[in-house]
N, C-alpha and C positions, 0 to 999 in steps of 0.2 A: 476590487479584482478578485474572483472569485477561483481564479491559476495564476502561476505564474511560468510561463515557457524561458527558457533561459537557451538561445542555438547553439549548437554544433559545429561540428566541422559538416562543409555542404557532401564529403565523403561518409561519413557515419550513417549507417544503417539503428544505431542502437539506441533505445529512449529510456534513461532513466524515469522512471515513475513512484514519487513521492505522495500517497494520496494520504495518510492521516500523523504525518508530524507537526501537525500545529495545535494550538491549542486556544486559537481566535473565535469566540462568538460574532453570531450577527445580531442584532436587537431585535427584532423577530423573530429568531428562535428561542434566542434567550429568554420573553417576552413569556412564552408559551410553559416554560421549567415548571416544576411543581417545586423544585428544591433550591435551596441558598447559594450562597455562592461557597461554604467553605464544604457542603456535600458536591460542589460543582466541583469544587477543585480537588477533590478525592477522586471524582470517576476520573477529570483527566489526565491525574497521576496516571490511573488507572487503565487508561485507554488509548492515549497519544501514546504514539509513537517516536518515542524523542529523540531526539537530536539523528533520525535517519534522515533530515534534509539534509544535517552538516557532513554525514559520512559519505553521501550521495555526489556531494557538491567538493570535497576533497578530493574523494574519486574519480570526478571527473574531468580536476581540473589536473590532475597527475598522469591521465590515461595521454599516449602515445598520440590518439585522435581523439580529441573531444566529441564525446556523444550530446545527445541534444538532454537536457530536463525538462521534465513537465510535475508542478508542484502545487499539491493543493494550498493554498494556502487560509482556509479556514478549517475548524475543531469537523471530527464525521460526527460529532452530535449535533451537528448541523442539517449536513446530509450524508450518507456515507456514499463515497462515488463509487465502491465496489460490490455495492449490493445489487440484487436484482429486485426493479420496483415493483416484483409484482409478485402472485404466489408459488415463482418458482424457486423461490430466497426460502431455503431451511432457517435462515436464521430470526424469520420473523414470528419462528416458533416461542420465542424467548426476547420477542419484542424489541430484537435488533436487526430489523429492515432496514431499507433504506434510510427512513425516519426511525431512528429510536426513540420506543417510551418506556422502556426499560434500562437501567444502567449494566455494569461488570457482574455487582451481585446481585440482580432480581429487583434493586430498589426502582419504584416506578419514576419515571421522568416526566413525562406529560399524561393528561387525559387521550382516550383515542380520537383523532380530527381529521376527517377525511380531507376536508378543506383545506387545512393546514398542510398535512400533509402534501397534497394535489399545490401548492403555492410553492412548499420547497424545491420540489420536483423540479418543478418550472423552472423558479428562478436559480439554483444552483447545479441537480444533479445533473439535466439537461442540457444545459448552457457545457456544464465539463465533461460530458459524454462526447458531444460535441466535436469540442475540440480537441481532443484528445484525438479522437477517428482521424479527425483532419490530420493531426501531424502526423499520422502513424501511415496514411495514403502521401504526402509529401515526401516522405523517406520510403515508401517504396516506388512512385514516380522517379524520385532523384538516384536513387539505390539501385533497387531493383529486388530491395526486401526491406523487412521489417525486424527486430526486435527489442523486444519490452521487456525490461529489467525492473519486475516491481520490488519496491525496499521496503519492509516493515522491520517489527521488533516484535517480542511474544516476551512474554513474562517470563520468570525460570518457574514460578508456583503457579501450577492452573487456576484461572481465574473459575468462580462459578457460574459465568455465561456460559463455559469454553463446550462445545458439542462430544469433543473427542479430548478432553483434559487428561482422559488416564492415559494417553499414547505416549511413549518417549519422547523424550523433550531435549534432541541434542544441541550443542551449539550454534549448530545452524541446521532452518530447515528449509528446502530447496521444494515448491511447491511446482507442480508440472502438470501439462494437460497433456492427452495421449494424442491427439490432431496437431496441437500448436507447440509444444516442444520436444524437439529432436531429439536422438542418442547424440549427436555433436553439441549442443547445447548443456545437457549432460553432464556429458563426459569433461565439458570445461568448466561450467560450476563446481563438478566434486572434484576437478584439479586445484583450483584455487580455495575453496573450500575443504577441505580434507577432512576435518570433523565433524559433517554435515550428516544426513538423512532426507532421503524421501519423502513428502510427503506423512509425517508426522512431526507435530502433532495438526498440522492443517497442512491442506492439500490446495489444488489449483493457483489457478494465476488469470493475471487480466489480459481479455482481450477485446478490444470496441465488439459492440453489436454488428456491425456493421462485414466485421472479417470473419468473425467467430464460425467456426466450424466452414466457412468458406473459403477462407483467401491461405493456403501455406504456407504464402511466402513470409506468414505474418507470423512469426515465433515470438516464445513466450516463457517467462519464468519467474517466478517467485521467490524470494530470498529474505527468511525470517531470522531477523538474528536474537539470539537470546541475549536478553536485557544485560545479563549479570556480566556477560562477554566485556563489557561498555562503559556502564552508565551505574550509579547508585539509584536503586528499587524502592519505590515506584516513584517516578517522576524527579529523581536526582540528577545530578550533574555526570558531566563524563567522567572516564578513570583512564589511567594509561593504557587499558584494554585496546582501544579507539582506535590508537595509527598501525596495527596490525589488522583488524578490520578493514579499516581504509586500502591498507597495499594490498590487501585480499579480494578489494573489488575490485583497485584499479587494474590487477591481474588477468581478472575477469574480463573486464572492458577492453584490454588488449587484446585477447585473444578474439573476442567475438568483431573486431573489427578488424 
């Protein structure tokens, strides 16, 4: 299974979206690696997103209404499902497109393979673009809108992939698109958030092809939390940081439903 959907209440408008908290290989792309397994398990220190499916899945089993999850549940050095596959992706300047052949610091990961490439696509990025659209038009069929709560984690120390590493780096960064998230959307992330910022040190947020710059009803917002808030760096375990995090989405997830 290449997601895992977890439903909702059939009232919930709002989709938690977990797209790189794991740290699962497929044998096929692992297949492809140029590097070992203990350079493997530095980048996904280094890259996963940890334990933001458990913050996610805390969150919303605490919220008032339960919102729906949608969770990748393999590593994005698989595929990454928020990239664009093509060369509208800045970040395939530094060899983390869709398919990465480059790791966090510059070390390479694969040879370049269109094929390879064109196979992932296929079988993973596609299949969860997918589906994802689909659930995002089910809840505004049922609704009569949409919103998408993506979770990540960012490092406290800029990595050197990172495009905009010198930005400030507050506890939490709230990423936003000027079409798909509102001043109401907003104004209730930095209510619950309160030591948040803007878009820095990354910006946007996900939204299917499919809506993107067409559908309104389809809002959107991003929510980067810095690691050190959480979790022991990189790739440790949680801290008591966690269940203030947690009341801090489930906040969120109240208000927006």
């Amino acid at each position: 299974m290449i997601f895992e959907v977890s439903p909702g209440a059939a009232s919930s408008p709002v989709i938690l979206h977990v797209p790189h908290a794991s740290r699962e290989i497929t044998e096929s792309a692992r297949s492809g690696l140029l590097i070992g397994d203990a350079a493997l398990a530095e980048e996904l220190d280094h890259l996963t997103d940890a334990h933001t499916d458990r913050i996610a899945a805390e969150a919303s089993s605490g919220a008032a209404i339960r919102p729906w999850m949608f969770v990748n549940r393999w590593s994005r050095l698989v595929a990454d499902p928020e990239r664009f596959p093509d060369d509208r992706e800045e970040m395939r300047a530094v060899g983390m497109g869709a398919v990465y052949t480059h790791g966090f610091a510059g070390r390479r990961l694969r040879d370049p393979d269109p094929v390879r490439d064109e196979a992932l696509l296929r079988t993973h990025f596609e299949p969860y673009a997918t589906a994802l659209a689909a659930l995002v038009a089910d809840r505004l069929a049922a609704t009569g809108r949409a919103v998408v709560v993506d979770v990540h984690s960012y490092p406290t120390v800029a990595l050197p992939y990172e495009l905009h590493g010198k930005d400030p780096r507050p506890p939490v960064c709230l990423g936003t698109d000027r079409y798909h998230t509102p001043a109401s959307l907003i104004a209730a992330a930095l209510a619950a958030f309160p030591d948040s910022a803007l878009n820095s040190p990354f910006s946007g947020c996900y939204v299917p092809m499919a809506f993107y710059r067409r559908e309104a009803r389809v809002s959107s917002l991003m929510i980067e939390i810095r690691r050190d808030q959480y979790m022991a760096e990189p790739g440790g375990p949680v801290h008591d940081g966690l269940p203030a995090l947690v009341a801090a989405l489930t906040g969120l997830l109240n208000s927006l439903s």
